[in-house]
N, CA, C and O atoms as CSV, one atom per row, in Angstrom:
chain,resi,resn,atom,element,x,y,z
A,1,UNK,N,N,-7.880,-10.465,4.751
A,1,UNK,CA,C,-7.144,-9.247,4.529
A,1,UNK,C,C,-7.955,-8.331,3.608
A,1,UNK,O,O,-8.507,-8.821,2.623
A,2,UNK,N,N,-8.050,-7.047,3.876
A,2,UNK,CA,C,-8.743,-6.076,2.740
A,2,UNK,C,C,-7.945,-5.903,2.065
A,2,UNK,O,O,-6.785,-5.613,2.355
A,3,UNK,N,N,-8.502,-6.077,0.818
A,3,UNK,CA,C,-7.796,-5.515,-0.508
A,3,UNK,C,C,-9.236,-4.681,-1.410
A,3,UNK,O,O,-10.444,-4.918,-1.417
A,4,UNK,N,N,-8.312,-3.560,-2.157
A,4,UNK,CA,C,-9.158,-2.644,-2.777
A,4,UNK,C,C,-9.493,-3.513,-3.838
A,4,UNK,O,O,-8.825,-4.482,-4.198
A,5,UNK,N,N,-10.990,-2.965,-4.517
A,5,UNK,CA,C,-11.505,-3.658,-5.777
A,5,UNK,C,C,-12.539,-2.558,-6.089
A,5,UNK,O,O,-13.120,-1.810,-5.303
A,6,UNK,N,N,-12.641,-2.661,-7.674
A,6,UNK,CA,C,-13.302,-1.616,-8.397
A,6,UNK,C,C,-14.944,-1.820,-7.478
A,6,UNK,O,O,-15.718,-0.890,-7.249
A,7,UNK,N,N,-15.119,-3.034,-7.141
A,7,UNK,CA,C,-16.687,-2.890,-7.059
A,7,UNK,C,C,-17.047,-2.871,-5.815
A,7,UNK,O,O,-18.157,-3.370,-5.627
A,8,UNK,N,N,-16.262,-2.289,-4.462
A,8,UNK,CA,C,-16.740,-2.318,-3.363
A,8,UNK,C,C,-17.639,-1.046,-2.995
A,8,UNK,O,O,-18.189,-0.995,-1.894
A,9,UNK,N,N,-17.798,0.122,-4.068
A,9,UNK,CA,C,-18.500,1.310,-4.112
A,9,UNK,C,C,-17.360,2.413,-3.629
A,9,UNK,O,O,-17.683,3.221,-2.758
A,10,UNK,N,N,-16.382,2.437,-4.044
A,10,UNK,CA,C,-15.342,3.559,-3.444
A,10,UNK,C,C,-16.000,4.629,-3.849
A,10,UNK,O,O,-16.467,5.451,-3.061
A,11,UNK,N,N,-16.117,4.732,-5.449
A,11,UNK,CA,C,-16.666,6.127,-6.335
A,11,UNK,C,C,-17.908,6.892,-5.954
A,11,UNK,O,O,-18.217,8.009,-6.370
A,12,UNK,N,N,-18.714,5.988,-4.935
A,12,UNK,CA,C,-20.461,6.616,-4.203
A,12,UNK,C,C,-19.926,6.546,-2.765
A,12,UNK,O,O,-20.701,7.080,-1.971
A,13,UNK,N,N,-18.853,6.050,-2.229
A,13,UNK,CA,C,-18.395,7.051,-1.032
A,13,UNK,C,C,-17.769,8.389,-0.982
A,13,UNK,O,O,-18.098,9.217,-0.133
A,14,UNK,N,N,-16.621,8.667,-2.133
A,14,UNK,CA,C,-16.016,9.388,-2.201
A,14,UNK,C,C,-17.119,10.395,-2.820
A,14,UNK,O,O,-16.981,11.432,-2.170
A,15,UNK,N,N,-18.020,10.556,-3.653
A,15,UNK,CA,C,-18.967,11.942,-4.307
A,15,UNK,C,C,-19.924,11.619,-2.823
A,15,UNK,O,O,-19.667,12.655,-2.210
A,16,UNK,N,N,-20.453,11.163,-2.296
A,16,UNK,CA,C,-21.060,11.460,-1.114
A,16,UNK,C,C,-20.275,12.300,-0.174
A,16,UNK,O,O,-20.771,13.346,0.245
A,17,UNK,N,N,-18.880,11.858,0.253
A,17,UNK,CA,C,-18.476,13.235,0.679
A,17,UNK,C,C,-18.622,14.018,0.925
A,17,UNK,O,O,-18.829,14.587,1.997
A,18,UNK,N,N,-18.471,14.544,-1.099
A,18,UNK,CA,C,-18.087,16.122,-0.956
A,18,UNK,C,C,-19.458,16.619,-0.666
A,18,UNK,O,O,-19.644,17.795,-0.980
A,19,UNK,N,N,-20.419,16.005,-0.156
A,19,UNK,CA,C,-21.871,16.788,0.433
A,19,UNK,C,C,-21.977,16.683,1.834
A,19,UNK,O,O,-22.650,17.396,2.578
A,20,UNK,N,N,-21.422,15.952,2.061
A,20,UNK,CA,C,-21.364,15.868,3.820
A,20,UNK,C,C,-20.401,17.118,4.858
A,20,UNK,O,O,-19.258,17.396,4.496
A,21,UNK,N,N,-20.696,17.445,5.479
A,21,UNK,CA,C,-19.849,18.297,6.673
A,21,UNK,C,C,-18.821,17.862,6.346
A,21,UNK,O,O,-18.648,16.745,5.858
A,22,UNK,N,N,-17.314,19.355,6.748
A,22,UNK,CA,C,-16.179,18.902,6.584
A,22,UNK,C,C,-15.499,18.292,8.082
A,22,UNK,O,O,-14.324,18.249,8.446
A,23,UNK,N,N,-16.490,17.945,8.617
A,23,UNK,CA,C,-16.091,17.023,10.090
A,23,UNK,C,C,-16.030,15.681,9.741
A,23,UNK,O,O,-15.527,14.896,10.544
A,24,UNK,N,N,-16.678,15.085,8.134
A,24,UNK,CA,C,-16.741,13.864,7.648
A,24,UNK,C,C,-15.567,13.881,7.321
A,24,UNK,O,O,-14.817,14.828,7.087
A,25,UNK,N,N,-15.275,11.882,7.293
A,25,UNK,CA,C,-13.902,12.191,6.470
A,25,UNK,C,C,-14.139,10.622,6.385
A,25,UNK,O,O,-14.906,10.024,7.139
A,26,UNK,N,N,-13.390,10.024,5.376
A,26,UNK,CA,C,-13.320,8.642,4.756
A,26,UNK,C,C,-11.654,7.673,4.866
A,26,UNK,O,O,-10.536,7.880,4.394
A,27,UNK,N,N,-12.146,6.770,5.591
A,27,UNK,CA,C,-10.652,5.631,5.616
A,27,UNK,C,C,-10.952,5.128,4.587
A,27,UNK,O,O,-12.173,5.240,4.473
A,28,UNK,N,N,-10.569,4.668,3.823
A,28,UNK,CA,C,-10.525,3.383,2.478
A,28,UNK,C,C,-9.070,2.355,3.318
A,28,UNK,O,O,-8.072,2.929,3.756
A,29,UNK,N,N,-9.204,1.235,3.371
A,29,UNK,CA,C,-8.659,0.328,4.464
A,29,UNK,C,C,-8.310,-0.766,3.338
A,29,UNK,O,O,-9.185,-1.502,2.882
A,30,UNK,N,N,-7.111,-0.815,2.969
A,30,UNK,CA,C,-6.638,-1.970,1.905
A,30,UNK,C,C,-5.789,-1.552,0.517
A,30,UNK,O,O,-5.750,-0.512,-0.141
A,31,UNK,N,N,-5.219,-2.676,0.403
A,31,UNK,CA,C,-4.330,-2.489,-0.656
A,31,UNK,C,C,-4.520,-3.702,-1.743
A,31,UNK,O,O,-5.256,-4.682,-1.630
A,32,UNK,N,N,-3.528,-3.314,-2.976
A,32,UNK,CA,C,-3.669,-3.949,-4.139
A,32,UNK,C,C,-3.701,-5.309,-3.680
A,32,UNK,O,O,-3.166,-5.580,-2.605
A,33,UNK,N,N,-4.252,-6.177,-4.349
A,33,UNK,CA,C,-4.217,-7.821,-4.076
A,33,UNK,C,C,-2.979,-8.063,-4.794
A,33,UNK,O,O,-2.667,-7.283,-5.694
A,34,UNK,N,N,-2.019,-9.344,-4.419
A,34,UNK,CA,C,-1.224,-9.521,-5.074
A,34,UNK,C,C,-1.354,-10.182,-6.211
A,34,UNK,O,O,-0.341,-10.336,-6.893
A,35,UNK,N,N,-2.443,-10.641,-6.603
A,35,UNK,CA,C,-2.315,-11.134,-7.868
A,35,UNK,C,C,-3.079,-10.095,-8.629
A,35,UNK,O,O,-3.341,-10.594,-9.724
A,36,UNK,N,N,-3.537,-8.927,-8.555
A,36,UNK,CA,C,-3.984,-8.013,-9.296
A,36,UNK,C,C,-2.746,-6.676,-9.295
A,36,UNK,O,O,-3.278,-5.613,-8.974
A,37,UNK,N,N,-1.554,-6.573,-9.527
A,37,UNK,CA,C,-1.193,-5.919,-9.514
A,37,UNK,C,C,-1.001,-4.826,-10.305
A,37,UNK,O,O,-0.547,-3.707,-10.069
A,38,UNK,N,N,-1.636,-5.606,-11.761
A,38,UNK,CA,C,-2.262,-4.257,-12.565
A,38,UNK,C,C,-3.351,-3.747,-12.188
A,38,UNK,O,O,-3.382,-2.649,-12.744
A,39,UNK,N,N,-4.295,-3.876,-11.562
A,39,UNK,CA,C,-5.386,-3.248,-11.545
A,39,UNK,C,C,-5.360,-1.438,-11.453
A,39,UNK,O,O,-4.516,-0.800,-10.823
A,40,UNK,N,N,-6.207,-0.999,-12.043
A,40,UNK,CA,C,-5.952,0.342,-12.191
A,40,UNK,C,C,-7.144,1.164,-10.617
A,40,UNK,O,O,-7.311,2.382,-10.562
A,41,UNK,N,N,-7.564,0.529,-9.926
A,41,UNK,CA,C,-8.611,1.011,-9.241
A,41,UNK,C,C,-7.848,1.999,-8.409
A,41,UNK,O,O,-8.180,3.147,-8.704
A,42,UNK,N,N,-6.939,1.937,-7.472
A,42,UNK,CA,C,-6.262,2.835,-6.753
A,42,UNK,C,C,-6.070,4.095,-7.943
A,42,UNK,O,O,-6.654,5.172,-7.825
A,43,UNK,N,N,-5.647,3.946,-8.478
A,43,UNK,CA,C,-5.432,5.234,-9.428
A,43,UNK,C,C,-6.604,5.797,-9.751
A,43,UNK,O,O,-6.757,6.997,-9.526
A,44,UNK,N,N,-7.460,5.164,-10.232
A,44,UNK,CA,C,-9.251,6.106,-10.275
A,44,UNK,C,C,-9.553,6.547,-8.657
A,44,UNK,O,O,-10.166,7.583,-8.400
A,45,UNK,N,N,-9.169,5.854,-7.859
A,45,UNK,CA,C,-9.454,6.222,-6.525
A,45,UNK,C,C,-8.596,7.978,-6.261
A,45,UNK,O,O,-9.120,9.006,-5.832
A,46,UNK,N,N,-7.003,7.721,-6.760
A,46,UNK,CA,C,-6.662,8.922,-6.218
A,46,UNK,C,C,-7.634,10.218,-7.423
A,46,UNK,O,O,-8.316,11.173,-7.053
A,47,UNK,N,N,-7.384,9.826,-8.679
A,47,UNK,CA,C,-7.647,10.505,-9.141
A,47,UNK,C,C,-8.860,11.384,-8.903
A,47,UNK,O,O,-8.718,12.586,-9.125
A,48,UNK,N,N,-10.207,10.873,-8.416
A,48,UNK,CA,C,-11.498,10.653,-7.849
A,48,UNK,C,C,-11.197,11.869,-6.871
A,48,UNK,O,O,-11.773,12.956,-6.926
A,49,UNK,N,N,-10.193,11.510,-5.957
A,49,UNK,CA,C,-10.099,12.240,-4.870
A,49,UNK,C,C,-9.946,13.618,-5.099
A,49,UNK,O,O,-10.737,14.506,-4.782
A,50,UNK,N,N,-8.484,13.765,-5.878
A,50,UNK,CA,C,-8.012,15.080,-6.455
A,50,UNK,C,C,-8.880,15.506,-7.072
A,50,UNK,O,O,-8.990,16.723,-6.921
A,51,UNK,N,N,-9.574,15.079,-7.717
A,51,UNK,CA,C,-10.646,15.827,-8.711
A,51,UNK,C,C,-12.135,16.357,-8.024
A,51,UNK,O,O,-12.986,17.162,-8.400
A,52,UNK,N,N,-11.994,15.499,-6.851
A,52,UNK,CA,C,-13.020,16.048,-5.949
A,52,UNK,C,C,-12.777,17.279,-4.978
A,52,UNK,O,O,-13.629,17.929,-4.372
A,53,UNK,N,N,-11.438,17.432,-4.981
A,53,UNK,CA,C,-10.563,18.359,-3.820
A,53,UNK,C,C,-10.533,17.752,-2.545
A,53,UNK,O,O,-10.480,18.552,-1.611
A,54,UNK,N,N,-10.556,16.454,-2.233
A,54,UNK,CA,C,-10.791,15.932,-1.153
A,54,UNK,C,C,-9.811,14.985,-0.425
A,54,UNK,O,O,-9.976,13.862,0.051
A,55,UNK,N,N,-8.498,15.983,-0.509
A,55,UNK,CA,C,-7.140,15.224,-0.466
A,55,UNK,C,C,-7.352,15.652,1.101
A,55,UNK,O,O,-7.953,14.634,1.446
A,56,UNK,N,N,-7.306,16.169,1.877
A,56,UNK,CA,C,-7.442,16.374,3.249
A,56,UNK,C,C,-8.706,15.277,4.272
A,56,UNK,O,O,-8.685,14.949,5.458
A,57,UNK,N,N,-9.805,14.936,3.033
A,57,UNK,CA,C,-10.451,14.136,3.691
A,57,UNK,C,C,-10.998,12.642,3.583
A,57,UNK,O,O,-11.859,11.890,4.041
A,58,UNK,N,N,-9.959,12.699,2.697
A,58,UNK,CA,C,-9.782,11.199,2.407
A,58,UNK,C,C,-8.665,10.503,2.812
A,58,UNK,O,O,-7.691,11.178,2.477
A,59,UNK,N,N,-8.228,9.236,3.505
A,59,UNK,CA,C,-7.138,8.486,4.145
A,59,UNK,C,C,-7.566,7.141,3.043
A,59,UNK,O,O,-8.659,6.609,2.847
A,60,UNK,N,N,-6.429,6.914,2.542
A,60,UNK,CA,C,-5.923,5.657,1.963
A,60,UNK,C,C,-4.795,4.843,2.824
A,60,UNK,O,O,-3.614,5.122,2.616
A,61,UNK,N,N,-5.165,3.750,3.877
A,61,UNK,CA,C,-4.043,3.200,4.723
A,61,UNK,C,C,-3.351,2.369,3.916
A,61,UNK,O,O,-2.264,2.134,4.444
A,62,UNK,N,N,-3.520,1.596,2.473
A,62,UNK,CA,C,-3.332,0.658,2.037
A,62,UNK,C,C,-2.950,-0.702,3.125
A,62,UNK,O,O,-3.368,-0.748,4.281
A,63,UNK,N,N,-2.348,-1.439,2.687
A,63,UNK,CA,C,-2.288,-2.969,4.227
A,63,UNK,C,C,-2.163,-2.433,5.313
A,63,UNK,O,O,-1.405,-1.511,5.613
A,64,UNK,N,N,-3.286,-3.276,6.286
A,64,UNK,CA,C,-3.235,-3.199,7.486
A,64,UNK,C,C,-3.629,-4.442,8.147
A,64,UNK,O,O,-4.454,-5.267,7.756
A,65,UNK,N,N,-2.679,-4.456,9.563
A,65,UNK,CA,C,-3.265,-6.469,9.999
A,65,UNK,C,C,-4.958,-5.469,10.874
A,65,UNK,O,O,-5.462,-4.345,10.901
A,66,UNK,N,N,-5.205,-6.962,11.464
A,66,UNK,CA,C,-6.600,-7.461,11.954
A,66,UNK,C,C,-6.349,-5.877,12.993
A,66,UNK,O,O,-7.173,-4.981,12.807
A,67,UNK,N,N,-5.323,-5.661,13.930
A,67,UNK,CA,C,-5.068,-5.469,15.064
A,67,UNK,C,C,-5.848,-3.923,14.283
A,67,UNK,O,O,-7.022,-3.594,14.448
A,68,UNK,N,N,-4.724,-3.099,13.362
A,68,UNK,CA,C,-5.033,-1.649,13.188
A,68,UNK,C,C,-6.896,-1.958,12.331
A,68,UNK,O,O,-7.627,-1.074,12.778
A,69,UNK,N,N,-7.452,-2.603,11.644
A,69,UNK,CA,C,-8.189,-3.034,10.937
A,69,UNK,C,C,-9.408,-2.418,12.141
A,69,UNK,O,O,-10.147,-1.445,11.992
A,70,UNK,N,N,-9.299,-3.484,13.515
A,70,UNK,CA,C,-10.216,-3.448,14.384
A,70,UNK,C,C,-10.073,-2.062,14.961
A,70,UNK,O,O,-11.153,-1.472,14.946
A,71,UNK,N,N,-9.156,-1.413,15.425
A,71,UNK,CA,C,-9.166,-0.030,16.059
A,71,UNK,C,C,-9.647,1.217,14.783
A,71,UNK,O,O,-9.901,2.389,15.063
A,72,UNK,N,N,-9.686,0.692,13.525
A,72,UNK,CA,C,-10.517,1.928,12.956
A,72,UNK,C,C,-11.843,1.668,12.610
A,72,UNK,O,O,-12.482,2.646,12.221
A,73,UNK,N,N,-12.448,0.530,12.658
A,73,UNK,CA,C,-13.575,-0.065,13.494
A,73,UNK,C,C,-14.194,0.840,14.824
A,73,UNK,O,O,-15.151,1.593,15.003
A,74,UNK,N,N,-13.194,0.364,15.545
A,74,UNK,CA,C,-13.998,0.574,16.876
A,74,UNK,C,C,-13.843,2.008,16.701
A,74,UNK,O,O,-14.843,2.324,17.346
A,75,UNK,N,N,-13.206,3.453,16.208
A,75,UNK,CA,C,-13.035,4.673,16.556
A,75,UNK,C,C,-13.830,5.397,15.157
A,75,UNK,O,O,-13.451,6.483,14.716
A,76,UNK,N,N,-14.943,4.644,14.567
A,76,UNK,CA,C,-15.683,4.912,13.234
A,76,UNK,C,C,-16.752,5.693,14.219
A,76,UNK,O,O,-17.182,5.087,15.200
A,77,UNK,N,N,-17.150,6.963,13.964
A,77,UNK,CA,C,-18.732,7.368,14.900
A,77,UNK,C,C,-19.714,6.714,14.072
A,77,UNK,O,O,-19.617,6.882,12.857
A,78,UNK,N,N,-20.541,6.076,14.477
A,78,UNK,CA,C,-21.811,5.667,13.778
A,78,UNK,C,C,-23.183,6.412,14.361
A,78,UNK,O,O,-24.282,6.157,13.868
């Protein structure tokens, strides 16, 4: 299951971004772990965002099974 964590590089996806075309846009795919339920990372994440102005191009799905997991996989342009 994805779960968010401070060290998967959210903060050098999200400032890469705001340099990329506004045809870019970023899934972040996961939610809090349950045994971290303090963790503060989602909150630097939104904050990150707002402070970047990049509330339109950023998607936070928090939980998702295998099924939605694989279809934003397969519909990623590489």
């Amino acid at each position: 299951m994805p779960f968010v964590s401070g060290y998967k590089g959210y903060e050098i996806a999200i400032n890469t971004l705001k340099y990329l075309p506004s045809q870019y846009y970023l899934a972040l795919i996961g939610g809090t772990h349950p045994n971290e339920r303090h963790d503060k990372t989602i909150d630097q994440i939104f904050k990150l965002i707002i402070k970047s102005n990049l509330q339109t191009r950023v998607r936070i799905t928090g939980f998702v099974n295998f099924e939605v997991l694989d279809r934003y996989s397969k519909n990623a342009k590489r």
